[in-house]
C-alpha positions, 0 to 999 in steps of 0.5 A: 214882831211876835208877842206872846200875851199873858192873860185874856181878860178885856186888856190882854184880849183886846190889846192881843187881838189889835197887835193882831190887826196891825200885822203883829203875830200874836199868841194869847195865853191862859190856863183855863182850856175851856176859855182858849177853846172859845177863842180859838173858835172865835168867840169871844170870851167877854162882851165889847163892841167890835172885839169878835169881827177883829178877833175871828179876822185875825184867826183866819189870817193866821196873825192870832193863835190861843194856847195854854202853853207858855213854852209854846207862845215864849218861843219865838216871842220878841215881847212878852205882855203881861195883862193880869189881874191885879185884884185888890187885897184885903186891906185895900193894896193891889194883889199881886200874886197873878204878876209874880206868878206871871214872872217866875214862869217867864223866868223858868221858861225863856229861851231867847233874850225878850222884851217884858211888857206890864200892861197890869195896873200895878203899884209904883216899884213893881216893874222893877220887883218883877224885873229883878225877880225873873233875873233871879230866877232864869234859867238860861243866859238870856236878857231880859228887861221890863218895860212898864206900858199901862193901859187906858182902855174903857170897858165898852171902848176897849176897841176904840180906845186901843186904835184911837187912844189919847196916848202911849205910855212907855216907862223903861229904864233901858232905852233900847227895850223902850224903843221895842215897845215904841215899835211895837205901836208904831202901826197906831198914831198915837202920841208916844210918852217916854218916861222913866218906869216909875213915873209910867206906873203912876200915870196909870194910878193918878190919872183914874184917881183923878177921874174918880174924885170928878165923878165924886164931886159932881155927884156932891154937887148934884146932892146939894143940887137936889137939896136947893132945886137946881139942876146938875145937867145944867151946873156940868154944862156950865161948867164945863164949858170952862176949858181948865174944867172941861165936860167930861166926866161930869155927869152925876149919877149913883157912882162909879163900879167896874174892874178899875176906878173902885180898886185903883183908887183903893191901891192908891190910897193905901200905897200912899198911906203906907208912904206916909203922904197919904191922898185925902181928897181920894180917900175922900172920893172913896168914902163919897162913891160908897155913899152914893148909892145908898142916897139913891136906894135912900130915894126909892124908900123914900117914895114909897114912905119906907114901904118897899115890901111887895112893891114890884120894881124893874131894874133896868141895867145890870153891867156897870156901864154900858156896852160891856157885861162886867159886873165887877162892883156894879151899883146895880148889885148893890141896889137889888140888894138892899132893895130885896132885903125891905122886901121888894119883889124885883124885875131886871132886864140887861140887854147883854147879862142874864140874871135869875130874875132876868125878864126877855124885853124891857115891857116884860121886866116893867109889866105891873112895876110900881116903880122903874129904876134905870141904873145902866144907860144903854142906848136901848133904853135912851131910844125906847118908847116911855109912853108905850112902857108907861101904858105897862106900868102899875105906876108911872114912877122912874128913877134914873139913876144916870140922869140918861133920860129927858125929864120933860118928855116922860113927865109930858108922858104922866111919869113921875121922873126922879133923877140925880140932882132934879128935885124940883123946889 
């Protein structure tokens, strides 16, 4: 099939070069000509494992092409994605200016009958808004039907997850159009859910809703944990291994960031305020989160007796998760932030971004530390050598923020290990 994809951030990109890598033809678009010229040279524009091998294999096969024309990519196009940004507005509901903008180009310049795809997270009704707005607007006697397929792909796993997913969400008010995008997909085994486009579109909210209030409470726990001496990694484990609760995503840390849960739960909440049934135990989760990383700068200060100022503190880890260089409401920003204002001089090392205080290793940023502070887990700082850093160090002091590193075998290396949910009584 031929597909024309409407954005090249990490769900239009990575879903654009994986319908590549099934046999699709495929033509990504973006009105920024210095970024398509990136791709078209085959680098990519953002930083995911296993994205730039696909991508530069696609474009020598001739299955992935870049352009800032849409009449050229909507030619010949069997379906049209749209993979927007829907950034949150200023009262906390999804801006959708990027998808309406989207929608009147589609209708002003189509020429053939074409399946609209929105893998946008989006608010339930907007499938059918956009719909009706491109069959207002169109220009020629063409048909078009909208068919909502939201995306589930984590940031650092977008590969992974475009191939190997838990599921395929259709949501179509016309059969036939649903049965397009099933097609579409019919090169990855993934299980297929058919439902109606509302329904689709809230699958999308609920379920990072959902996710957001876990990681909320086993922070929580890991707050009470820390106030009566046990510890939250055992708690999760035991736990988890209920199967009406499962493991995952309880792991307690500073909180969630990136591009999606804080403004998907913020959507949601708002759209269901203005609804009238609004979410507490979201909203509750929300206000939970924020809190989260000041009780952790709230730590730091805490060590040091509230004297932070002219302490030297090396912040390991910028991104807000690992394997990916989105800084999209990143605790880290936060905690350098309010950290700097009490006066702390600060070093930073992130194995991906580069910052203004950005030292080239891990023993460069911690050289004279007085305190370590890990706040994104990357491997690299797993698999590092703590006894060799600790012989850097000013002081054997580490914070860890995502509980990524095993307390015994730092304080057997004369650290103290401060963590999430650790304190020992």
């Amino acid at each position: 099939m031929k597909v024309a994809v409407i954005g090249t951030g990490y769900v239009g990109l990575v879903t654009g070069t994986v319908l590549a890598e099934i046999g699709h033809c495929v033509t990504c678009i973006d009105l920024d000509e210095a970024k398509i010229r990136q791709l078209q040279s085959g680098e990519p524009t953002i930083y995911e494992p296993g994205l730039e091998e696909l991508l530069v294999k696609n474009i020598a096969r001739n299955n992935l092409h870049f352009t800032t024309n849409h009449a050229e990519a909507f030619q010949h196009a069997d379906v049209i994605l749209l993979a927007v940004g829907t950034p949150q507005g200023t009262n906390g509901e999804a801006d959708l200016s990027y998808i309406q903008a989207a929608a009147q180009t589609i209708a002003t310049t189509v020429t053939k009958d074409v399946v609209v795809m929105i893998k946008s997270t989006v608010p339930p009704g907007t499938n059918d808004q956009v719909e009706q707005l491109i069959r207002q607007q169109l220009i020629q006697d063409v048909k078009v039907d909208v068919v909502s397929n939201p995306e589930f792909l984590r940031e650092g796993h977008a590969v992974e997850d475009a191939f190997h997913g838990d599921r395929i969400v259709i949501g179509s008010e016309c059969a036939k159009a649903g049965e397009v995008v099933a097609t579409l997909y019919a090169g990855l085994q993934m299980p297929v859910l058919h439902t109606n486009r509302r329904s689709a579109e809230m699958i999308k909210y609920a379920a990072n809703a959902f996710l957001a209030v876990k990681i909320s409470y086993i922070n929580e726990i890991a707050n009470l944990c820390d106030a009566i001496g046990a510890d939250v990694s055992d708690v999760a484990d035991g736990m988890g291994m209920d199967k009406r609760i499962g493991r995952a995503f309880l792991n307690a840390g500073i909180g969630y960031g990136g591009s999606c849960f804080p403004k998907d739960t913020e959507a949601i909440a708002h759209l269901a305020k203005e609804r009238q049934t609004p979410l507490t135990i979201v909203e509750s989760a929300i206000h939970s989160n924020q809190k989260q990383r000041q009780r952790f700068i709230d730590k730091i200060e805490r060590y040091f007796h509230g004297q932070v100022a002219n302490k030297k503190i090396a912040i390991l880890g910028l991104a807000f998760k690992p394997n990916t260089d989105d800084l999209r409401e990143a605790p880290s920003l936060e905690i350098i932030d309010a950290l700097e204002k009490k006066g702390a001089l600060i070093s930073i090392y992130d194995p991906i971004i580069t910052h203004p205080k950005s030292a080239l290793s891990i023993i460069e940023c911690v050289t004279e530390a007085d305190a370590v502070v890990l706040v994104t887990e990357w491997q690299e700082f797993i698999e590092s050598d703590w006894t060799a850093i600790g012989a850097s160090v000013a002081n054997r002091v580490l914070f860890d923020g995502r509980n990524a590193l095993p307390a015994n075998k730092l304080q057997q290396a004369g650290w103290t290990y401060i963590g999430i949910g650790k304190e020992r009584k």
